[in-house]
N, C-alpha and C positions, 0 to 999 in steps of 0.2 A: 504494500500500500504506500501511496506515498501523500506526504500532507504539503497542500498546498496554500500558501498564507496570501492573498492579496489587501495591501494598504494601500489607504490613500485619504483625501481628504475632500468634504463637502465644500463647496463653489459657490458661494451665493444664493447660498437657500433663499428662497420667500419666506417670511414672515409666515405665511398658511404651511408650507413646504417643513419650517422649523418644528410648530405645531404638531403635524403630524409624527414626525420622527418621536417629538418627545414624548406624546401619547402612547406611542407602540414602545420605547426603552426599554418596557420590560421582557419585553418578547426578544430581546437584543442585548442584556447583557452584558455589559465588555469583561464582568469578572469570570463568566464562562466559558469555555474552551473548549470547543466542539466541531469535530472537523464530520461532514458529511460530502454524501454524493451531488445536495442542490446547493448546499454552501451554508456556513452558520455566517450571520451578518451581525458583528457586535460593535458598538458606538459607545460614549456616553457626551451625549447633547443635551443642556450648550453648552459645557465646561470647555470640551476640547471640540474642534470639527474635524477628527480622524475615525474613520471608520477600518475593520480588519474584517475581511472577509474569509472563511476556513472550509477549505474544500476536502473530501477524499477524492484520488483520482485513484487508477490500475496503471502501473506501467512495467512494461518487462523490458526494456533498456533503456541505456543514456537520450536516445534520440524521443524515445517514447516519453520519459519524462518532461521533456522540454515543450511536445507536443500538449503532454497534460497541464503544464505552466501557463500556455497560450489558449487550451481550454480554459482555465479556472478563470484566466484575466476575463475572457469573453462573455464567459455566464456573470462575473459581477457589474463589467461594463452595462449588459443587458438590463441585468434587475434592474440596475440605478436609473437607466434610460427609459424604463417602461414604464416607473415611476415621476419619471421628469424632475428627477434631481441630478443637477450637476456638479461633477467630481472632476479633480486636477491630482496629479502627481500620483497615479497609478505605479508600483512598485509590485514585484509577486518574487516571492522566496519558495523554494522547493525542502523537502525532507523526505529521503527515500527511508520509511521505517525498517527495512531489511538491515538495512548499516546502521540502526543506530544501537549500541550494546545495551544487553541487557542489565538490569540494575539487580542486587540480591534477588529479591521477591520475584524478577521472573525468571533468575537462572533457577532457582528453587522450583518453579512451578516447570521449566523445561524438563531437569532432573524429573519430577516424578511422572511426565509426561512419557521420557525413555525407558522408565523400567516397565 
């Protein structure tokens, strides 16, 4: 699996535009961390106007990862646009969880998973 992070930051929201974001905040989060297949979208508006958006993707090599990086940008691009709020300074960071090492608690559950 690999986790796919897009940031960026809200553009001159309207006033209505602001509204709505902060009515919805709680269905958004930013202290949760949640990567999915449609994307978790977390903010906290108005303090900051950054939003991070947490994708899963599948990839089975380098090329395919970069393929799923340019996926995730897409679908956040989309949401944002369908919504008709405008965002600048799109960034997307990649994590293949294959490489990332296990910590105590999961070599532990790998061990009893071999015997």
């Amino acid at each position: 699996m690999i986790r796919v992070t897009v940031r960026g930051s809200f553009d001159n929201l309207s006033a209505a535009q602001l509204a709505e974001l902060v009515a919805e905040q709680a269905e958004h989060d930013f202290l949760r961390t949640e990567y999915t297949a449609d994307g978790y979208l977390a903010y906290d508006l108005p303090g900051r106007p950054f939003f991070t958006f947490r994708f899963a993707e599948q990839a089975a090599d380098e090329a395919d990862i970069a393929r799923a990086a340019a996926r995730a940008q897409a679908k956040a691009e989309a949401w944002m646009a369908e919504r008709g709020y405008p965002v600048k300074g799109l960034s997307t960071q990649t994590v293949d969880m294959n490489t990332v090492p296990l910590g105590k608690r999961g070599r532990r559950e790998a061990a009893r998973k071999d015997q």
